[in-house]
N, C-alpha and C positions, 0 to 999 in steps of 0.2 A: 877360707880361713877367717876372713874379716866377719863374714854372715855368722858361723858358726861362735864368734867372740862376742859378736853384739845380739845374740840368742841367750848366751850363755847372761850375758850383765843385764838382759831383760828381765829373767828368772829369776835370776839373785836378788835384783832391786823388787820384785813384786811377792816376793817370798818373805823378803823381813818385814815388810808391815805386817806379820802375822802374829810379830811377836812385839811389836809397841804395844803402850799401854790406849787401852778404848778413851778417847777423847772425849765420845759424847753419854752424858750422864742418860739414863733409862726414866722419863718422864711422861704423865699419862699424857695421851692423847684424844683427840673426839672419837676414834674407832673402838675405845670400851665401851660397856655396856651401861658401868656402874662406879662409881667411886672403890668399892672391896676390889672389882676386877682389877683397876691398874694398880693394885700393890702385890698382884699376886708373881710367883716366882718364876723366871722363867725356863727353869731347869726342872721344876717341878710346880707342872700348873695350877695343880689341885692345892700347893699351899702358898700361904703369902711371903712376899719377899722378907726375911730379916732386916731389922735395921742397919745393922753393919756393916750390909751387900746393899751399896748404892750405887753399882754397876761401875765408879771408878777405878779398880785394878783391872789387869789384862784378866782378861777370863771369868770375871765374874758375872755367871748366870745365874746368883740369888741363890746357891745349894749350898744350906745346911738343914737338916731338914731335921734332927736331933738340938737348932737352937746354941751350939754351944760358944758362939761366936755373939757375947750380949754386948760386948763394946768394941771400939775401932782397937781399943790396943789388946784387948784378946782376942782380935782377929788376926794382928800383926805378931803377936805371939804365935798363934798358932801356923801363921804362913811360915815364919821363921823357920817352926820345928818339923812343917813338910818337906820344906827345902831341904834340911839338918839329913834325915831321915832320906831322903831320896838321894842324896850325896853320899850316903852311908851305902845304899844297897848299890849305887853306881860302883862304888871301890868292892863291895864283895862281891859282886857279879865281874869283875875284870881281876880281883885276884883269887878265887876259885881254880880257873884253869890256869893261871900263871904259879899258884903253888903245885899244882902237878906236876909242870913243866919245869920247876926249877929248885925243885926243894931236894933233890939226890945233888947236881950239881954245886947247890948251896952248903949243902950237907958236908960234899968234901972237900969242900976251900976252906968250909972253918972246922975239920975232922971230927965231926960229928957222924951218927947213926940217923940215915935219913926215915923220916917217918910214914914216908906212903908205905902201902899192904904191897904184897904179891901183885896184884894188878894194876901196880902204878895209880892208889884210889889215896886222897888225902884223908884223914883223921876227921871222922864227922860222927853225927849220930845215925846219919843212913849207910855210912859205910863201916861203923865201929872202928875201933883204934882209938879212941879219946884216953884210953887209960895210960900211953906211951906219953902225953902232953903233961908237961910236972904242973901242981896245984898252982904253984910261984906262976907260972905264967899268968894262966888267968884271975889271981886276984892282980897283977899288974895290969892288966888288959884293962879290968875293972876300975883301978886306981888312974888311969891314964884317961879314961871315960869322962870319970868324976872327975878330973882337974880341970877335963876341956868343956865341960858343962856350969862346971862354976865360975872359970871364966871367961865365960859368954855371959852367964849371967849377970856376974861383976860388971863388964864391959858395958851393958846394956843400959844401968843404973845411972 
């Protein structure tokens, strides 16, 4: 038991340094060839590292490789809206099969007409049924987007 807990808290501790931020900045050293070699990317050798990407956040291997990162806070902008973005597909990827799961149920607590099809399949464009979903919904949807986008943005200012 004791083995098996002091295994367990080995892993654990040796597992989250994966996710701190990289300490040590990316700095030429005498194994280049050339002054051009040590700016080059190290995610993509063939081009040179961006200035933006100076290897101080977690994970940065110097890949943008379209440029569109030219300052520190359009690069903080754009971490921002990967993070936004990945948080977004994390809730539709977890309430996908939970509206299967719960939308007849939901349906009849608040006496409504549940809208999955015959096969128990939500309302989508690969399963058809979007025309059961009233217009009012999604320009709400919509309108709820936009509030939470301008105040982030507001916030940010």
């Amino acid at each position: 038991m004791m083995k098996s807990l002091s295994l367990a808290f080995a892993l654990l501790a040796a597992s989250s340094t994966a996710f701190a931020p990289s300490q040590n900045i990316i700095k030429p050293s005498a194994l280049y060839m050339s002054e051009q070699d040590a700016v080059r990317s190290e995610a993509l050798p063939f081009l040179s590292r961006p200035p933006a990407l100076d290897g101080t956040l977690a994970g940065d291997a110097g890949f943008d490789p379209f440029g569109f990162a030219k300052s520190e806070s359009d690069l903080m902008n754009y971490r921002e809206a990967e993070v936004k973005h990945a948080r977004l597909a994390m809730l539709a990827a977890a309430g996908w099969p939970l509206s299967e799961l719960y939308d007849k149920k939901i349906a009849v607590a608040l006496g409504m007409d549940p809208l999955l099809d015959g096969h128990d399949r939500v309302p989508s464009l690969l399963n058809g049924g979007l025309g059961k979903i009233s217009p009012a919904y999604w320009v709400g949807c919509i309108g709820v987007a936009a509030m939470i986008e301008i105040l982030g943005t507001l916030r940010m200012k």
